[in-house]
PASEBA-1860 file (N, C-alpha, C; in nm, 3 decimals):
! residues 203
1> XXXXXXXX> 0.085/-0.120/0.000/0.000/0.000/0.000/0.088/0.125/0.000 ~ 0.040/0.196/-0.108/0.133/0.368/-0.097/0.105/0.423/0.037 ~ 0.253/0.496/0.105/0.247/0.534/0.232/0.248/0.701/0.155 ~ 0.158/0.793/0.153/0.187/0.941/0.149/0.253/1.003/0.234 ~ 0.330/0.944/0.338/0.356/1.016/0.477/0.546/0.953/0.344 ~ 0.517/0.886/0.329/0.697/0.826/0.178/0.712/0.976/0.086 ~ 0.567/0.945/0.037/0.554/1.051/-0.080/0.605/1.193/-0.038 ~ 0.508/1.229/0.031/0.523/1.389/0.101/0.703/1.397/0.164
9> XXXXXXXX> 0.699/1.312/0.245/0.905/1.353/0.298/0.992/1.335/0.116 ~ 0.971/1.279/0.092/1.050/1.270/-0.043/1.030/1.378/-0.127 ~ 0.908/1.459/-0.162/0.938/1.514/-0.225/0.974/1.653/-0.185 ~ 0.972/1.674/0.010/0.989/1.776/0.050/1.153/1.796/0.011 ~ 1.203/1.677/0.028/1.381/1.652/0.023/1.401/1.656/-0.102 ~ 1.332/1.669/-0.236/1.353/1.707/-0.339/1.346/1.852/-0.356 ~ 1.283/1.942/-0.311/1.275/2.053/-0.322/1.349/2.153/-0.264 ~ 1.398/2.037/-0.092/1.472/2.116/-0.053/1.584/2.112/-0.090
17> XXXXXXXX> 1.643/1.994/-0.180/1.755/1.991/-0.227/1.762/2.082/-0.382 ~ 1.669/2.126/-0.446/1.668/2.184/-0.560/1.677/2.374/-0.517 ~ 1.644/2.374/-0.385/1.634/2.504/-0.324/1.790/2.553/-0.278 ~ 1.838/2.431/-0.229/2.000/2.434/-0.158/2.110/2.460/-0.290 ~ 2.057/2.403/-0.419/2.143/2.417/-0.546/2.063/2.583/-0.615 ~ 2.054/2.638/-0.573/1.939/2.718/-0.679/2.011/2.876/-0.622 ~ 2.098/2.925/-0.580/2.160/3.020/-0.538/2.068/3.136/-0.407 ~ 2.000/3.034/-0.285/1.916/3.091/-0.206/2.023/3.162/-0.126
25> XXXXXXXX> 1.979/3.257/-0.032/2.099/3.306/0.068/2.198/3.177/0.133 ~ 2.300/3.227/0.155/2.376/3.157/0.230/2.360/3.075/0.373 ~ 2.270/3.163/0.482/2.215/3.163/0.590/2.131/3.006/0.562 ~ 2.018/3.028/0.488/1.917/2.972/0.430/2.002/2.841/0.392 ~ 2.078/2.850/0.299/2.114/2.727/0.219/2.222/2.661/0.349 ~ 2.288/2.689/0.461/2.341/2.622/0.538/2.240/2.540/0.628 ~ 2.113/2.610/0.646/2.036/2.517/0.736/1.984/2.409/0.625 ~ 1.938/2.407/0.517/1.891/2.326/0.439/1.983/2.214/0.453
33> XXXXXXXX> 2.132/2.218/0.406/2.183/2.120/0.424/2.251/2.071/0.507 ~ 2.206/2.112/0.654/2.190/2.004/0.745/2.121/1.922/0.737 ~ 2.018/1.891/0.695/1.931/1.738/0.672/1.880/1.711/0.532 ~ 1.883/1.751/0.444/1.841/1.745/0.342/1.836/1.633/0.276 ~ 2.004/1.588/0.232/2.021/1.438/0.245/2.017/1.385/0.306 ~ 2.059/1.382/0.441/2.025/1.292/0.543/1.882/1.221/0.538 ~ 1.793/1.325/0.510/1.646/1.284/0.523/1.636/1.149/0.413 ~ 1.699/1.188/0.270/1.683/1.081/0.179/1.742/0.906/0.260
41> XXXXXXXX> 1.848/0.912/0.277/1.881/0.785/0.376/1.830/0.700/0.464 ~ 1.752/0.805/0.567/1.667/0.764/0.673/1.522/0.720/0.605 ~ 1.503/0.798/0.491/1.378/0.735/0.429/1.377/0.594/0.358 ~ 1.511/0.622/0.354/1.514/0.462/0.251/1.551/0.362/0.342 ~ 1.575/0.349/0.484/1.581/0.334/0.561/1.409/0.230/0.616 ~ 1.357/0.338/0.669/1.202/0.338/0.611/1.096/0.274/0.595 ~ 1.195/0.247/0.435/1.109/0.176/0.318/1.168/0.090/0.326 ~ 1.306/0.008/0.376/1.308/-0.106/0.394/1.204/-0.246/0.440
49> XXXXXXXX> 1.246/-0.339/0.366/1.194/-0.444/0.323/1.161/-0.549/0.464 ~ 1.100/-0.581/0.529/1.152/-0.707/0.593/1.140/-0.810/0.565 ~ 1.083/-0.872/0.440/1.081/-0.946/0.352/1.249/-0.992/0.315 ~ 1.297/-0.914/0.313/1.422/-0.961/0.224/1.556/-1.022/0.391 ~ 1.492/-0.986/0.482/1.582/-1.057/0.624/1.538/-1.226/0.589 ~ 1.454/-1.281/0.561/1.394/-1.390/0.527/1.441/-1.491/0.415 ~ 1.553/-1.428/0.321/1.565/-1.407/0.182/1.730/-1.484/0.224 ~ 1.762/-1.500/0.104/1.961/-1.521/0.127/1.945/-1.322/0.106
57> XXXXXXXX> 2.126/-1.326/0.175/2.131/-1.184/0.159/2.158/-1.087/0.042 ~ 2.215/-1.240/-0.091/2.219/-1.215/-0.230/2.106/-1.159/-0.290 ~ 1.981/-1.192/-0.272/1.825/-1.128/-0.294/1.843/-0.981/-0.294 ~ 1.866/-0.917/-0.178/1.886/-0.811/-0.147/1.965/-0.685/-0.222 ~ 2.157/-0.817/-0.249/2.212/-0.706/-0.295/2.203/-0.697/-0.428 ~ 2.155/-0.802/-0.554/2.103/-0.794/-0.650/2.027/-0.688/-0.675 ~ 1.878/-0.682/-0.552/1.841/-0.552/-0.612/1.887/-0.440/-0.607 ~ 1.971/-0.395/-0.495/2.026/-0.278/-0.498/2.136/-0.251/-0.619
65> XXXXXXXX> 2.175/-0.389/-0.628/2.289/-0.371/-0.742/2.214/-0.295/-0.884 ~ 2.081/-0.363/-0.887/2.010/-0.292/-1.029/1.958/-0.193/-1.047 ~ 1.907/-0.127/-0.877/1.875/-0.010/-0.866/1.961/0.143/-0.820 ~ 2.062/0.052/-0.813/2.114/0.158/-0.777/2.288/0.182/-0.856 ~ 2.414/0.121/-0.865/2.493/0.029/-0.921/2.472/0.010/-1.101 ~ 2.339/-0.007/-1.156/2.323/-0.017/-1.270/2.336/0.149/-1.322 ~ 2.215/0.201/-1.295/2.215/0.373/-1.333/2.336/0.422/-1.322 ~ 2.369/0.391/-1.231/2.533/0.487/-1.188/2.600/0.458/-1.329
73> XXXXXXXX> 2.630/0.311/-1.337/2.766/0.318/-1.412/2.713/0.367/-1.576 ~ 2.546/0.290/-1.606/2.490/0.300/-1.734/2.503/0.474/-1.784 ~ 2.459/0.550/-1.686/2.475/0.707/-1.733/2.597/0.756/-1.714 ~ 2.716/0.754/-1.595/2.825/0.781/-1.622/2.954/0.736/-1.716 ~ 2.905/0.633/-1.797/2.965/0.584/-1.915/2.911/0.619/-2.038 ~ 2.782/0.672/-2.029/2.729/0.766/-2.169/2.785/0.881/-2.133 ~ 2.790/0.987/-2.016/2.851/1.123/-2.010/2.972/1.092/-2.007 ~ 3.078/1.016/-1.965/3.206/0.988/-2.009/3.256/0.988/-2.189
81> XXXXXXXX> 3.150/0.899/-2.220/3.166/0.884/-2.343/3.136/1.020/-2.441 ~ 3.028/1.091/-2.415/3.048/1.244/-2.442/3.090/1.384/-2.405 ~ 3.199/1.304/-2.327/3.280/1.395/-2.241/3.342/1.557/-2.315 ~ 3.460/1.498/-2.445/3.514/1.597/-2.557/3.394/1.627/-2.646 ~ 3.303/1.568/-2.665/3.183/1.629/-2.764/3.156/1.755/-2.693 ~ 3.087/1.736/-2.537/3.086/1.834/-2.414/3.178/1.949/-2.449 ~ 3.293/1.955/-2.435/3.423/2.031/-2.462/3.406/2.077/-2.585 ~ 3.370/1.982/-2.708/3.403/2.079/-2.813/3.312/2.231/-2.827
89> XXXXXXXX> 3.169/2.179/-2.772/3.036/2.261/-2.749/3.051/2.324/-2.609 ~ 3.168/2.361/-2.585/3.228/2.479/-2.459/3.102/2.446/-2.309 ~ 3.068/2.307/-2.301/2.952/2.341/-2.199/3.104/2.266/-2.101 ~ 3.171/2.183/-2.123/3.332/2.206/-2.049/3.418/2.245/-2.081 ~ 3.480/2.322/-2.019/3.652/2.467/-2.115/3.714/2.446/-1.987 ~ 3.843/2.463/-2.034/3.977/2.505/-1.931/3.974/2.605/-1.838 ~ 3.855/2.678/-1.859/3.860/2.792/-1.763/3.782/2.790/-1.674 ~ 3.675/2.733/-1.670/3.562/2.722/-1.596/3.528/2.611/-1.520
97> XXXXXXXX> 3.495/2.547/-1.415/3.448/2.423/-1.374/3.375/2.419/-1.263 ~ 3.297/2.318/-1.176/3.285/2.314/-1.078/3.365/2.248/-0.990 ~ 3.345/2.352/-0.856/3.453/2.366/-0.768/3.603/2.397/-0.829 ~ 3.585/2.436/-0.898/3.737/2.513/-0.997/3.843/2.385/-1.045 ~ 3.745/2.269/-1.103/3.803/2.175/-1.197/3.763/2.185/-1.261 ~ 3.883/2.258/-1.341/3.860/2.283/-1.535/3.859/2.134/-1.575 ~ 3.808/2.139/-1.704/3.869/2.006/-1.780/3.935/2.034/-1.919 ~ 4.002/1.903/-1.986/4.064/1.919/-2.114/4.001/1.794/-2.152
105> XXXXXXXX> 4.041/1.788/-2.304/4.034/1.687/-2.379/4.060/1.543/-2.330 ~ 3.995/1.474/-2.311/4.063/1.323/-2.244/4.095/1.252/-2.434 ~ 4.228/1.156/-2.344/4.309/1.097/-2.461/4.221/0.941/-2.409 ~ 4.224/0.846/-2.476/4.238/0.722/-2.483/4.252/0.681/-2.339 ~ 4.380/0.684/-2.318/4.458/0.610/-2.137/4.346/0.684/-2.031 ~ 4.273/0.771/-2.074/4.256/0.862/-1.979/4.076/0.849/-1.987 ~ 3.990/0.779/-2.090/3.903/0.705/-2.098/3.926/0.587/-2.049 ~ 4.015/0.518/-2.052/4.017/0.393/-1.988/4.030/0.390/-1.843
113> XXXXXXXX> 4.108/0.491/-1.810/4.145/0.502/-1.668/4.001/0.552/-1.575 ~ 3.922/0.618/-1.642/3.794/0.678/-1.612/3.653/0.547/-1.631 ~ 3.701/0.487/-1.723/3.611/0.391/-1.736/3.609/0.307/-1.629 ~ 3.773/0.227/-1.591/3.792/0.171/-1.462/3.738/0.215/-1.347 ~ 3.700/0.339/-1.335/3.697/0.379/-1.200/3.571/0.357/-1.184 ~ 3.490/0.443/-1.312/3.336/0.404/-1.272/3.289/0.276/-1.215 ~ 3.350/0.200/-1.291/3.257/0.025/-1.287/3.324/-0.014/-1.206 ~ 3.459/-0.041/-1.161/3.480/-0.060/-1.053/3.498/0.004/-0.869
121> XXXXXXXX> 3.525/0.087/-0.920/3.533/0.179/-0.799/3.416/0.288/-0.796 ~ 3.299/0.287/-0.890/3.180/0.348/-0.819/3.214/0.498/-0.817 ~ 3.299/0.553/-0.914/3.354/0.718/-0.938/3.422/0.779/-0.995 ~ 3.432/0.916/-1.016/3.502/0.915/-1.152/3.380/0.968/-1.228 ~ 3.275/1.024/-1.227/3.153/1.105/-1.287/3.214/1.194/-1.291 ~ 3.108/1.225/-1.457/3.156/1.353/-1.528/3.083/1.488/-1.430 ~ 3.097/1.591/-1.426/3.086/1.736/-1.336/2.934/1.748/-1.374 ~ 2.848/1.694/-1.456/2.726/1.724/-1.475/2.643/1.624/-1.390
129> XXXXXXXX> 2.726/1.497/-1.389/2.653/1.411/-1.270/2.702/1.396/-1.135 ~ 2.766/1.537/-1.100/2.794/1.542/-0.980/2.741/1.470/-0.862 ~ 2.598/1.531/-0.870/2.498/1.487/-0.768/2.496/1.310/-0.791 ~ 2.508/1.240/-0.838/2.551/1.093/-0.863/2.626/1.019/-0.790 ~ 2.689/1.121/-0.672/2.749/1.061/-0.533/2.651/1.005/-0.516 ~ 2.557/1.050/-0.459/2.441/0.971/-0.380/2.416/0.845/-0.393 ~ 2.446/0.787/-0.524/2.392/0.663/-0.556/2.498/0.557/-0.474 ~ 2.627/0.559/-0.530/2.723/0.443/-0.446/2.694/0.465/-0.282
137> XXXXXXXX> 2.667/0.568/-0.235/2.660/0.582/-0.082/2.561/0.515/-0.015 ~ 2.439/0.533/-0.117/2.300/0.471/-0.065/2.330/0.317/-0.093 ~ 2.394/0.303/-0.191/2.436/0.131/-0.219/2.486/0.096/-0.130 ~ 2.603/0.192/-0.085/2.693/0.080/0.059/2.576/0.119/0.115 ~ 2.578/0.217/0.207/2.482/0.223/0.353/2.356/0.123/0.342 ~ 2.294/0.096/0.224/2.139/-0.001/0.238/2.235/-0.140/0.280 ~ 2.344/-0.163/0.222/2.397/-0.308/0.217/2.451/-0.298/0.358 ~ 2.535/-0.251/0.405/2.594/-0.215/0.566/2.448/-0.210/0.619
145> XXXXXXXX> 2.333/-0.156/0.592/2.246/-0.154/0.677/2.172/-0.251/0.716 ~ 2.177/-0.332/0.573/2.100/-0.456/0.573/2.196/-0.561/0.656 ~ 2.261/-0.590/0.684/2.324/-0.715/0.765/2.336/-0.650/0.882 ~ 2.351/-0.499/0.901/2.300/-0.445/1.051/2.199/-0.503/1.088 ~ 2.123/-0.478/1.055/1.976/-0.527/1.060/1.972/-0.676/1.066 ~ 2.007/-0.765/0.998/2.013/-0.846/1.007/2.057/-0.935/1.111 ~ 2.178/-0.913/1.167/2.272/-0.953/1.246/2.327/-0.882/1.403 ~ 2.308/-0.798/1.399/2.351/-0.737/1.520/2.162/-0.724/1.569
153> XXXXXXXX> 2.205/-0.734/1.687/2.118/-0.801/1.764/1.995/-0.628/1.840 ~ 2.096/-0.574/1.883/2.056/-0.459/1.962/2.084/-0.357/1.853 ~ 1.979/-0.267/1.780/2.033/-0.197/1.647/2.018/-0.026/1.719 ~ 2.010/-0.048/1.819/2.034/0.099/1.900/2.170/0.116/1.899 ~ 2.238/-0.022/1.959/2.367/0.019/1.943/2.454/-0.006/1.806 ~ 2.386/-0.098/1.730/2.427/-0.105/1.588/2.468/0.067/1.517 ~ 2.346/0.093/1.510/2.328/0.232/1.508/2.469/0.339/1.561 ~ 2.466/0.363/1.690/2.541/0.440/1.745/2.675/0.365/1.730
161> XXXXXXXX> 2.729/0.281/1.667/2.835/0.279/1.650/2.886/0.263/1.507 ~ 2.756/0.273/1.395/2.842/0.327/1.271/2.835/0.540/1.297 ~ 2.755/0.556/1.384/2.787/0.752/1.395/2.943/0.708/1.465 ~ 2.924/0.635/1.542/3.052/0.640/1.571/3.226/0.629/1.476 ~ 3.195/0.553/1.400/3.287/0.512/1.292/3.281/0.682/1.214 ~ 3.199/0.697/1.203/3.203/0.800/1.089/3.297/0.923/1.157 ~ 3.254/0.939/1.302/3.341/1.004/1.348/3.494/1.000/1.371 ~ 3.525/0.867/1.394/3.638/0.838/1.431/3.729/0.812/1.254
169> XXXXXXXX> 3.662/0.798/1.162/3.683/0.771/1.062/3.723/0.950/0.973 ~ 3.627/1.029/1.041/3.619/1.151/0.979/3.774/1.212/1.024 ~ 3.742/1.194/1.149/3.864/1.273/1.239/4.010/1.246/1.189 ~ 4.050/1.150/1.160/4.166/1.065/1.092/4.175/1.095/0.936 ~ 4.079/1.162/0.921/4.066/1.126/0.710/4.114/1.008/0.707 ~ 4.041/0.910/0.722/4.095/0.745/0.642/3.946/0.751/0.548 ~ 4.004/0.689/0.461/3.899/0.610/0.365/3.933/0.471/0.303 ~ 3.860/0.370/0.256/3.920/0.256/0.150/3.952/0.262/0.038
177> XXXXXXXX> 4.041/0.261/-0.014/4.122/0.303/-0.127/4.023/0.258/-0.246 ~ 4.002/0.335/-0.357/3.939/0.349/-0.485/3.767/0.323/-0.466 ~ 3.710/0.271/-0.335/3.566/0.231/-0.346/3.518/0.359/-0.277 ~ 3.546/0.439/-0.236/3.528/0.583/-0.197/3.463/0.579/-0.065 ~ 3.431/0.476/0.003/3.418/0.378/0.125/3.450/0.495/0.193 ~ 3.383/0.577/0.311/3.462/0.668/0.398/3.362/0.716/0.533 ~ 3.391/0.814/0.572/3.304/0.879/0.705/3.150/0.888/0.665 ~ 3.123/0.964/0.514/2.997/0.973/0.499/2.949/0.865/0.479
185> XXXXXXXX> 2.979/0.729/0.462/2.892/0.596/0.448/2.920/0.547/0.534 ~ 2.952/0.548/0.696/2.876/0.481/0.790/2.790/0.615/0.855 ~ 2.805/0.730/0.815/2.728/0.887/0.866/2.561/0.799/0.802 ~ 2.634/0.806/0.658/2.480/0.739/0.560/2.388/0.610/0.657 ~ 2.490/0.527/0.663/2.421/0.379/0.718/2.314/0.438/0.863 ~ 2.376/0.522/0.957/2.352/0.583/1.040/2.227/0.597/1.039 ~ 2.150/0.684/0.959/2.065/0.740/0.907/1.965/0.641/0.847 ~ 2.006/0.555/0.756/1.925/0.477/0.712/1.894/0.370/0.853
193> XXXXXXXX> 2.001/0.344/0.913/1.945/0.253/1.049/1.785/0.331/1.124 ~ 1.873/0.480/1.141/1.724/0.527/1.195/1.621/0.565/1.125 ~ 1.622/0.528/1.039/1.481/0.508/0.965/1.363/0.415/0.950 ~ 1.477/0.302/0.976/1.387/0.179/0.979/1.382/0.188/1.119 ~ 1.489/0.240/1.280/1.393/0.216/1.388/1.276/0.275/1.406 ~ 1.302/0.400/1.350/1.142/0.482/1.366/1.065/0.392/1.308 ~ 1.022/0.349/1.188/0.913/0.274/1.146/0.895/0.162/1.266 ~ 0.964/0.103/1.323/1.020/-0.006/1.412/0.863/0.036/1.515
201> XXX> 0.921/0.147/1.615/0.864/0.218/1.686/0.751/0.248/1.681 ~ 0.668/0.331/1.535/0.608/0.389/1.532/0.473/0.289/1.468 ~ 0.512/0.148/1.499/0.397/0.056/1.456/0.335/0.026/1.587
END
């Protein structure tokens, strides 16, 4: 059954995220993104399945793999692939970029090296699919969340100890080399844990 209480938070976090990109005051756009994304996580969180605890845990990451894992790499290998077309039609130049990465012409080694990263390492998007972080993050955190869930017993403290990681993870700058694995995906898992306790709770 459609939950509108899904509908309505989702599309508030769409707007508020289209409000936070849209050049609002500064003031304004710092409170927005304090939760903005967050909210997306905890919702998907949520909307978790308990159907799929029942399941092998392959069930699970299959689908995320198609929903989330597929798009990623399927569109950042078409904008890769029209990366210099991009360039020739000045919508990327040497002078201009976001966050002040210009680009140039990619050679061959430098498609391949970009291609690698996408499909395997989940990054490496072209500057137009910036916002396309989101997707590998929500992939780890649902999968970290799901064997949370699964397996750890007490998910209060499940919970409070991926905020914890993220902290102790943040504080250090460590990350896992090339899977982009870092503070914001156990921050993410975090979030998505408390999403599903609220639903937990609130039955």
């Amino acid at each position: 059954m459609r939950d509108d209480k899904v509908t309505i938070a989702k599309g508030i976090g769409i707007l508020l995220m289209v409000a936070a990109h849209a050049g609002i005051p500064d003031m304004v756009n710092r409170f927005i993104v304090m939760f903005h994304m967050p909210l997306f996580f905890f919702m998907s969180g949520y909307c978790f399945k308990e159907k799929y605890l029942l399941l092998h845990p392959i069930t699970f990451i299959n689908k995320r793999v198609k929903g989330l894992y597929v798009p990623f790499v399927k569109w950042s290998l078409l904008f890769l692939l029209l990366h210099n077309f991009f360039y020739y039609l000045d919508i990327y130049n040497s002078e201009y970029g976001f966050r002040e990465e210009v680009s140039y012409l990619y050679t061959w080694k430098e498609y391949t090296i970009r291609c690698i990263r996408i499909v395997l390492g989940l990054h490496g998007q072209e500057q137009l699919l910036g916002g396309y972080w989101f997707l590998p993050q929500l992939l780890y955190a649902s999968i970290i969340g799901f064997f949370t869930i699964k397996y750890v017993r007490n998910l209060y403290t499940g919970t409070a100890i991926m905020l914890g990681l993220s902290i102790v993870i943040s504080f250090f700058d460590l990350r896992m080399p090339f899977w982009g694995v870092r503070s914001l995906t156990f921050f993410s898992t975090a979030f998505f844990l408390s999403g599903y306790l609220y639903k937990k709770k609130i039955r």
